[in-house]
VEXDREN-2710 file (C-alpha; in Angstrom, 1 decimal):
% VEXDREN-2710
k/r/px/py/pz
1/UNK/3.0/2.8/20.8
2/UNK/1.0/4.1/17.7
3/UNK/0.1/1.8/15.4
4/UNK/2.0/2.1/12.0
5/UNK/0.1/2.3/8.8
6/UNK/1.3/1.9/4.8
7/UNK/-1.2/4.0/3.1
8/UNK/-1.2/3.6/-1.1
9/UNK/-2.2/6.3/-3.0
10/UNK/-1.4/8.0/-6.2
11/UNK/-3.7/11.0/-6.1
12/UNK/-1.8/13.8/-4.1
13/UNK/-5.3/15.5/-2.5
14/UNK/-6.5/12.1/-2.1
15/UNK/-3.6/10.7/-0.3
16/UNK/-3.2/14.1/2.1
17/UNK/-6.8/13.6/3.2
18/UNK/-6.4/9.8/4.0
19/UNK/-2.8/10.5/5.8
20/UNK/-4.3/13.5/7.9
21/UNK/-7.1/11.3/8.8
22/UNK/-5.4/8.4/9.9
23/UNK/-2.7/10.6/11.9
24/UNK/-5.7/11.5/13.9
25/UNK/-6.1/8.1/15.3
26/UNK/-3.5/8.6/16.3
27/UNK/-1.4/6.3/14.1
28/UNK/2.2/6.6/12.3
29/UNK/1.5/6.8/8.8
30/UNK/3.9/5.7/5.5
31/UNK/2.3/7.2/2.3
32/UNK/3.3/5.3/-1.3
33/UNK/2.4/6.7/-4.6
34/UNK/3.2/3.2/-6.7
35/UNK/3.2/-0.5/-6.1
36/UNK/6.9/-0.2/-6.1
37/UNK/7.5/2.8/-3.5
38/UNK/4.7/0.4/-1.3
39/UNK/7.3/-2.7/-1.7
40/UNK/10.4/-0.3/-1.0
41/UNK/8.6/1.4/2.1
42/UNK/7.8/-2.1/3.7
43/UNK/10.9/-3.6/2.9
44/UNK/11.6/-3.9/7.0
45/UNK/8.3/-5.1/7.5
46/UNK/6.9/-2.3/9.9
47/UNK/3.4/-1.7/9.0
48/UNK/0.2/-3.6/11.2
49/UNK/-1.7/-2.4/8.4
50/UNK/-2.3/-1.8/4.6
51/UNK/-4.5/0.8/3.1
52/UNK/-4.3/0.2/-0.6
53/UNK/-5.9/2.2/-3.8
54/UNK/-6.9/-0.7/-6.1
55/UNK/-5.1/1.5/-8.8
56/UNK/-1.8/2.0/-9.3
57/UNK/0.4/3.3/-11.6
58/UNK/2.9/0.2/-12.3
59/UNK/0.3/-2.6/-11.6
60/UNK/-3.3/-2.9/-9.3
61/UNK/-3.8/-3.1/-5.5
62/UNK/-4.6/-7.1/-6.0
63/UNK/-1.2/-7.6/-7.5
64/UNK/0.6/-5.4/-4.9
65/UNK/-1.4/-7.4/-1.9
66/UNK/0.1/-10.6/-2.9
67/UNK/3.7/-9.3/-3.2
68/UNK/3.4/-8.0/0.5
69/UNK/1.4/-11.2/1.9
70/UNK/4.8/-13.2/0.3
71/UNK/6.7/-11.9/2.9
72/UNK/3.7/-11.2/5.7
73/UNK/0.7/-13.3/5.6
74/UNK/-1.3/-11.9/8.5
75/UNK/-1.6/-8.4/7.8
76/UNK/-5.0/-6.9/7.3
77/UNK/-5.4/-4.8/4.4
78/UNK/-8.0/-2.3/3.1
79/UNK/-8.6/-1.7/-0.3
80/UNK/-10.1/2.0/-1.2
81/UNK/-11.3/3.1/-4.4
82/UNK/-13.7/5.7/-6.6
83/UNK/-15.0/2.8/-8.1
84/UNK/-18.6/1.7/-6.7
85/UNK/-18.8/-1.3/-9.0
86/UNK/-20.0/-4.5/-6.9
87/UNK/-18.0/-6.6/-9.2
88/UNK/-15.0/-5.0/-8.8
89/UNK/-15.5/-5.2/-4.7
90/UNK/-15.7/-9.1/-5.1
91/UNK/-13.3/-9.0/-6.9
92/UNK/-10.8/-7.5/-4.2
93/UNK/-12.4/-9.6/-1.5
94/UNK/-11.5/-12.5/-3.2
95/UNK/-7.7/-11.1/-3.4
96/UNK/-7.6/-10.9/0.1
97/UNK/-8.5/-7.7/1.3
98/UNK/-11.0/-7.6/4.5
99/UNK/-13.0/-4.5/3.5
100/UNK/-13.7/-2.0/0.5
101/UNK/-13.5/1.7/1.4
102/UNK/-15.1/3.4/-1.6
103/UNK/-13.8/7.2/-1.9
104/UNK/-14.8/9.9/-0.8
105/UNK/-15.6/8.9/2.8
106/UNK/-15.7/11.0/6.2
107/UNK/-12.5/11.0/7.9
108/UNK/-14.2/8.9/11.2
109/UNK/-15.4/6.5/8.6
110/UNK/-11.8/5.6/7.6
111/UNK/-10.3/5.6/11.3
112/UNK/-13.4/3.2/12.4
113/UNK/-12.4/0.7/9.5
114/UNK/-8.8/1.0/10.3
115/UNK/-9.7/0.4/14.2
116/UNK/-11.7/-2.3/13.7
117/UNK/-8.9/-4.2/11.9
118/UNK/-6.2/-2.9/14.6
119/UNK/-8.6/-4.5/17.4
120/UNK/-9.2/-7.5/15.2
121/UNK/-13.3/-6.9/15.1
122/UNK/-15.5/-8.0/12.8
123/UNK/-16.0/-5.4/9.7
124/UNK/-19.1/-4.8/6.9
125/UNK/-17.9/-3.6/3.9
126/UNK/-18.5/0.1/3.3
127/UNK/-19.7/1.3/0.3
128/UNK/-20.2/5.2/0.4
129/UNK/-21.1/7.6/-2.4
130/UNK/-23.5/9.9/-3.8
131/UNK/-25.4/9.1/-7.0
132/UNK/-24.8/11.0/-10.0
133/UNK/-28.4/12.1/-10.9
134/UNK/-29.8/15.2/-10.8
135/UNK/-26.0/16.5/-10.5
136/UNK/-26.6/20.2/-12.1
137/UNK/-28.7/20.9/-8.8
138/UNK/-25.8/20.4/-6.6
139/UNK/-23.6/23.6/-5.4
140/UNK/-20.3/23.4/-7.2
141/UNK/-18.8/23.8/-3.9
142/UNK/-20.5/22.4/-0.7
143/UNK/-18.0/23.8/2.3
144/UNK/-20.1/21.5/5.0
145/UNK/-19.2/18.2/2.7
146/UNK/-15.4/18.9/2.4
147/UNK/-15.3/19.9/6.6
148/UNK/-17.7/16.9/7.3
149/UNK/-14.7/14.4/4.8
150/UNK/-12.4/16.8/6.9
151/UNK/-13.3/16.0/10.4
152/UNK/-14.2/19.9/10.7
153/UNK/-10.4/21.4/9.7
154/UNK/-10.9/24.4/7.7
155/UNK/-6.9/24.3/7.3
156/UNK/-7.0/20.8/5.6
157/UNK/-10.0/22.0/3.7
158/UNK/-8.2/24.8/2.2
159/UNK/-4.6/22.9/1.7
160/UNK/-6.7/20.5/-0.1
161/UNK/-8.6/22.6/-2.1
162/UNK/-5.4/24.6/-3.6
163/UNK/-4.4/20.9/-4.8
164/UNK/-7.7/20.3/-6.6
165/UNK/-7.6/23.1/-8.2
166/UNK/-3.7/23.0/-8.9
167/UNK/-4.0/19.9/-10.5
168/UNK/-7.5/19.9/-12.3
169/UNK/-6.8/21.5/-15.5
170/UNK/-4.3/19.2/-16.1
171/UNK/-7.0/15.7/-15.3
172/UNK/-9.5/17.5/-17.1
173/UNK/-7.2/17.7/-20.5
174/UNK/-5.8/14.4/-20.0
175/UNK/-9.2/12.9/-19.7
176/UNK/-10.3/14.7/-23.1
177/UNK/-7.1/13.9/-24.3
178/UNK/-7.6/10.1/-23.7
179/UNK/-11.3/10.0/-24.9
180/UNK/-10.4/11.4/-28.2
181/UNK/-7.7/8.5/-28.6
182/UNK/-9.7/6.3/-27.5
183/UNK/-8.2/5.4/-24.3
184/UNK/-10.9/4.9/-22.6
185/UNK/-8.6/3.1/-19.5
186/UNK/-6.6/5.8/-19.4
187/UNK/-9.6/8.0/-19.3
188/UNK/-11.0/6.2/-16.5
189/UNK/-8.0/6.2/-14.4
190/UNK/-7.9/9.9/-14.5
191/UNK/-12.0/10.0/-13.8
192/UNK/-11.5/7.4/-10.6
193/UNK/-8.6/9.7/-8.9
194/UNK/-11.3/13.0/-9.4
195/UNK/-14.3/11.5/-8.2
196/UNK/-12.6/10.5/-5.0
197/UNK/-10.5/14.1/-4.8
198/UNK/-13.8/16.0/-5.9
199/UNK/-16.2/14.5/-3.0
200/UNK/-13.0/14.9/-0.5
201/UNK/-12.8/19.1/-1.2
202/UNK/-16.7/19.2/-1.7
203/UNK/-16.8/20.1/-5.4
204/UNK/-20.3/17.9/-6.0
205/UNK/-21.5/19.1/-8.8
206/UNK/-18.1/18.1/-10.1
207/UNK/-18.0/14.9/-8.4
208/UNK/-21.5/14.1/-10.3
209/UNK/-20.3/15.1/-13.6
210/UNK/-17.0/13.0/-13.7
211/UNK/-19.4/10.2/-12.4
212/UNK/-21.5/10.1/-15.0
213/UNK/-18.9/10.3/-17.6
214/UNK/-17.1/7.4/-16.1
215/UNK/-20.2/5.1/-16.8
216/UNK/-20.9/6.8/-20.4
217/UNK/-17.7/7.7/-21.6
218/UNK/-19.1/7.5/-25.5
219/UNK/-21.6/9.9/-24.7
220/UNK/-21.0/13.4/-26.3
221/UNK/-23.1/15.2/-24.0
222/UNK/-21.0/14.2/-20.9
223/UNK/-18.1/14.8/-22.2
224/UNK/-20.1/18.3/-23.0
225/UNK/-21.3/18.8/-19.4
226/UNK/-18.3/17.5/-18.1
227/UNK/-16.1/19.7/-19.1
228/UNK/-18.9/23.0/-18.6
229/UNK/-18.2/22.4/-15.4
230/UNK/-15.2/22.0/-14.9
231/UNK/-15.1/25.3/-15.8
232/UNK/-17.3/26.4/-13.6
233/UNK/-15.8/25.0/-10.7
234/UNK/-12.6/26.9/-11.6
235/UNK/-14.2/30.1/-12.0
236/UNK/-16.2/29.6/-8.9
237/UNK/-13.1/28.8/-6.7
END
């Protein structure tokens, strides 16, 4: 039998990379947008495993781990997120989750982490992402990234691209939107979710860019170059 998979996710390109992924394992995957839509999809306790964004609209991946471990202690469970920070990694260690998949990552990447778990193997933590220097040299799009994230389908690629692009003029003016507020949590949230979708679609210069402005969100001149290219990745498409 296939195994069966909850995968958390709020970010729409995001979560339809991560789901066509996994289904390649083969598995039988169960996608959740919120902590609560997690908690309603495992109500008849089905999954052997939990992939979970660290977060989530209604509360954060550590939160909805303990919820589900109430009810089912010995399921392992994988945190993924944008966020490279080693502190927050300990920190979702220590809430119970076996490994750290930082986003973007190769599609064989995720299905190795997810095997090892199935099959009960020791795992390392993975921690994959490109630095954010030097980030005007990249292409704004890089076709060989999104098919290498892709495992080779030029169908995903496309699908997923429409989506980033769908949905990018909306993150880019909530992002300014928040900054100018002052929000800078909100602003981050929205950075996280395009850093993960822009690596997964290859759109690096873009990937860089949101990067940067998610360590220096005070800085003028990100904000600046930030949203140049965003721009320029539109026009490009």
């Amino acid at each position: 039998m296939k195994p069966r998979l909850l995968l958390v996710e709020d970010d729409p390109v995001s979560c339809r990379f991560m789901a066509a992924a996994l289904q390649a394992l083969p598995a039988c995957v169960a996608c959740a947008a919120s902590m609560q839509g997690a908690l309603d999809a495992e109500r008849d306790g089905a999954s052997d495993l939990w992939l979970v964004d660290a977060n989530l609209p209604d509360g954060s991946g550590a939160e909805l781990l303990a919820r589900l471990r109430n009810a089912r202690p010995g399921i392992p469970a994988l945190a993924h997120t944008a966020d490279d920070s080693p502190a927050l990694h300990a920190r979702l260690r220590q809430a119970g989750f076996a490994e750290v998949l930082v986003k973007p990552l190769p599609a064989t990447d995720l299905r190795d982490a997810v095997r090892r778990w199935l099959e009960l193997a020791p795992a390392a933590a993975v921690r994959i992402g490109e630095a954010a220097s030097g980030f005007a040299q990249r292409p704004l799009w890089d076709q060989a990234t999104a098919l290498a994230a892709l495992n080779g389908s030029h169908e995903h690629v496309m699908t997923l691209r429409r989506m980033f692009l769908d949905e990018l003029p909306r993150q880019h003016d909530a992002v300014v939107s928040a900054l100018e507020r002052g929000d800078g949590a909100m602003a981050r949230q929205v950075l996280h979710q395009l850093k993960a979708s822009s690596g997964f679609v290859g759109a690096l210069r873009l990937n860089a860019a949101a990067t940067i402005l998610d360590q220096a969100p005070d800085q003028a001149s990100a904000l600046a170059e930030f949203a140049a290219i965003v721009q320029d990745t539109l026009a490009a498409a």
